[in-house]
C-alpha positions in Angstrom: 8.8 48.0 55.3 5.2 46.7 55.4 5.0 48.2 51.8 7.6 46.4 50.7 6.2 43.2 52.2 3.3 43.5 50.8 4.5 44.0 46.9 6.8 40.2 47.9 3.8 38.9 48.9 1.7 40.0 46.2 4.8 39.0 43.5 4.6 35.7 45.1 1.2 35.3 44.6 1.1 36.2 41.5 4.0 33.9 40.7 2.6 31.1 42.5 -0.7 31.7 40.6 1.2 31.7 36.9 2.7 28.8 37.4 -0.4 27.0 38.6 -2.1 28.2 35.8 0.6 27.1 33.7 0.5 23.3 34.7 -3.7 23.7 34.3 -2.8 25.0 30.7 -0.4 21.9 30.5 -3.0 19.3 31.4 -6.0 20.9 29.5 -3.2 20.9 26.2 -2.5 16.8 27.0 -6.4 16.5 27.2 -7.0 17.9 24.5 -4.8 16.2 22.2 -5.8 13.0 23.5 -9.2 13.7 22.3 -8.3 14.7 19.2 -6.3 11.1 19.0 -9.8 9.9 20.0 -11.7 11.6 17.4 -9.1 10.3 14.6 -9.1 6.9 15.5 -13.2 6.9 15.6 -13.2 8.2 12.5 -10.6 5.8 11.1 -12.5 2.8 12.3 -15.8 4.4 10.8 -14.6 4.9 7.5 -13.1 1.2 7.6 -16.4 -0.4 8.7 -17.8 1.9 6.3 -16.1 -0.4 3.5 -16.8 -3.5 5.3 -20.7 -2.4 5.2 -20.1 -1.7 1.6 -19.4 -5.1 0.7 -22.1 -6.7 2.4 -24.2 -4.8 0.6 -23.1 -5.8 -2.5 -23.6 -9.7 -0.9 -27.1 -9.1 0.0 -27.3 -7.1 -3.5 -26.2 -10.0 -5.4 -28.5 -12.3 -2.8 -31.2 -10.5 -4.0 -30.2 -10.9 -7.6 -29.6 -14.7 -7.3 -33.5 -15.0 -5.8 -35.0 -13.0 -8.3 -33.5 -14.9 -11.2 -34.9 -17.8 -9.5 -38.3 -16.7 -9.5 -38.0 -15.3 -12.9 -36.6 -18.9 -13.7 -39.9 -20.6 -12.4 -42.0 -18.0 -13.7 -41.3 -18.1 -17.3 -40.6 -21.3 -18.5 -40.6 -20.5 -22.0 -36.7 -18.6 -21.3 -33.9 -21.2 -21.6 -32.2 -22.4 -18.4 -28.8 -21.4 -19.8 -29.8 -18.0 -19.6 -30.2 -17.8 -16.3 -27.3 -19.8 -15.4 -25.3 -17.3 -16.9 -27.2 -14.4 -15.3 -26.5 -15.9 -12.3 -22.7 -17.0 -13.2 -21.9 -13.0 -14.4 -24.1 -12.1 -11.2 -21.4 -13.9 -8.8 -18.8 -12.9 -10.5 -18.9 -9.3 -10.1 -20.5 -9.3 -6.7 -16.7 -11.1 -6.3 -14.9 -8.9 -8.3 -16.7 -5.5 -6.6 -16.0 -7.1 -2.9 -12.0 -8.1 -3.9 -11.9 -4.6 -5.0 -13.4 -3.2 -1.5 -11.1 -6.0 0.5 -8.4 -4.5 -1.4 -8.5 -1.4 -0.4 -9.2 -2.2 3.3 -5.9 -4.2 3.1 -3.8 -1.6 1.7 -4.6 1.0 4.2 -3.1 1.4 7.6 -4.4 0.0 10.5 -4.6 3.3 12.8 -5.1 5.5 10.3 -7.3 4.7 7.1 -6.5 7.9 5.2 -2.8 6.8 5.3 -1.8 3.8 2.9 0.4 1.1 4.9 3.1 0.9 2.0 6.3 -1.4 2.1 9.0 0.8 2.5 11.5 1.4 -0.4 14.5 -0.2 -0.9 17.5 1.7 -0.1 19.2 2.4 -3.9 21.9 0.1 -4.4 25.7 1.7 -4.9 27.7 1.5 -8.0 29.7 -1.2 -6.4 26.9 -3.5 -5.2 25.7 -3.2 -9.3 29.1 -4.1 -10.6 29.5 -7.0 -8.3 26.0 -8.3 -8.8 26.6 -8.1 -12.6 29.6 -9.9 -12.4 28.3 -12.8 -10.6 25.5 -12.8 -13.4 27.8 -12.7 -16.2 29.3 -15.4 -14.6 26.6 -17.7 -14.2 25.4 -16.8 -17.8 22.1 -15.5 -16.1 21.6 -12.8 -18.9 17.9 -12.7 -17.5 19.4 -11.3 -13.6 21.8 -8.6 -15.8 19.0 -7.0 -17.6 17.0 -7.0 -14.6 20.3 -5.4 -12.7 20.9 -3.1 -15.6 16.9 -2.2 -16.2 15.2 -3.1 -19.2 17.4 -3.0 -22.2 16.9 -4.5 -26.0 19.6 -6.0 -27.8 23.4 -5.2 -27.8 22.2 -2.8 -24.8 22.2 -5.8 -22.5 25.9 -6.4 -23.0 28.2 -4.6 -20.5 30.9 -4.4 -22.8 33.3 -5.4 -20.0 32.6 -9.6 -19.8 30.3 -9.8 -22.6 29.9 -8.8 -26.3 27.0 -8.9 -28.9 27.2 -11.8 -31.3 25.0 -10.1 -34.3 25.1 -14.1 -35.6 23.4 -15.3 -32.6 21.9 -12.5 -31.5 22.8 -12.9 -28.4 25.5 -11.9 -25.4 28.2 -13.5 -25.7 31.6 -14.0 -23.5 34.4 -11.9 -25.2 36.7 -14.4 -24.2 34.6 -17.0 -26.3 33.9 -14.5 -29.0 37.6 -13.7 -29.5 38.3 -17.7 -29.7 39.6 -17.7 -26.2 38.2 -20.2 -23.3 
């Protein structure tokens, strides 16, 4: 009987031991993806300061530009002013250009995660019957402008449906059938 005791209480030991084990396995797990969160959002606000840092370089860079051509100005006045002006115009206008660029891409990435772009998200496609109403209320209003944009781009007798409208070759235009066939 002792035996027999003894194996319970070792089993339950054992058990008692796996199971502990199991919830320290549990917690190390939820640490460790925590830090990994940790690690990803450093790295994402690294990489977007890394931009930010970027452009001010290209500020002090065109800083540095601007005071040169100053000097240069001063220092050789035998070199119209206009040139420098201009120098100095181009100078500010791609340090601008450079740092939209850089603010651009800052502001099309997410906020949590800059390797992932922070995109509107699609429309849902429309369904044959949202097109056929929307047509008609464009053929209606004569908006031939809202049909093409409904039906995609089209040229010509293309941008008639065929249903409310018909190509006048005269006018070269879309036409209501009912006023084409004489009919108001």
């Amino acid at each position: 009987m002792s035996q027999q005791n003894n194996a319970q209480d070792i089993t339950q030991i054992i058990n008692n031991e796996s199971a502990r084990m199991s919830i320290q396995k549990q917690a190390v797990d939820a640490e460790l993806e925590t830090q990994k969160k940790v690690i990803q959002y450093n790295e994402s606000y690294r990489r977007r300061f890394q931009v930010y840092t970027e452009i001010v370089v290209y500020v002090i860079i065109g800083l540095c530009i601007y005071l040169a051509l100053i000097f240069m100005a001063q220092m050789l006045p035998f070199i119209p002013a206009f040139v420098f002006d201009i120098a100095t115009a181009i100078t500010f206008v791609v340090i601008a250009i450079l740092s939209y660029k850089k603010w651009g891409i800052i502001a099309e990435r997410s906020k949590l995660n800059f390797d992932e772009l922070d995109l509107a998200p699609m429309p849902a496609p429309a369904t044959q019957t949202d097109i056929a109403t929307a047509t008609e209320k464009a053929v209606e209003a004569g908006d031939l402008l809202a049909l093409a944009k409904i039906k995609g781009s089209c040229v010509g007798e293309e941008c008639c449906d065929g249903i409310y409208t018909k190509w006048d070759s005269n006018t070269g235009k879309c036409v209501n059938k009912n006023e084409a066939c004489g009919i108001v």
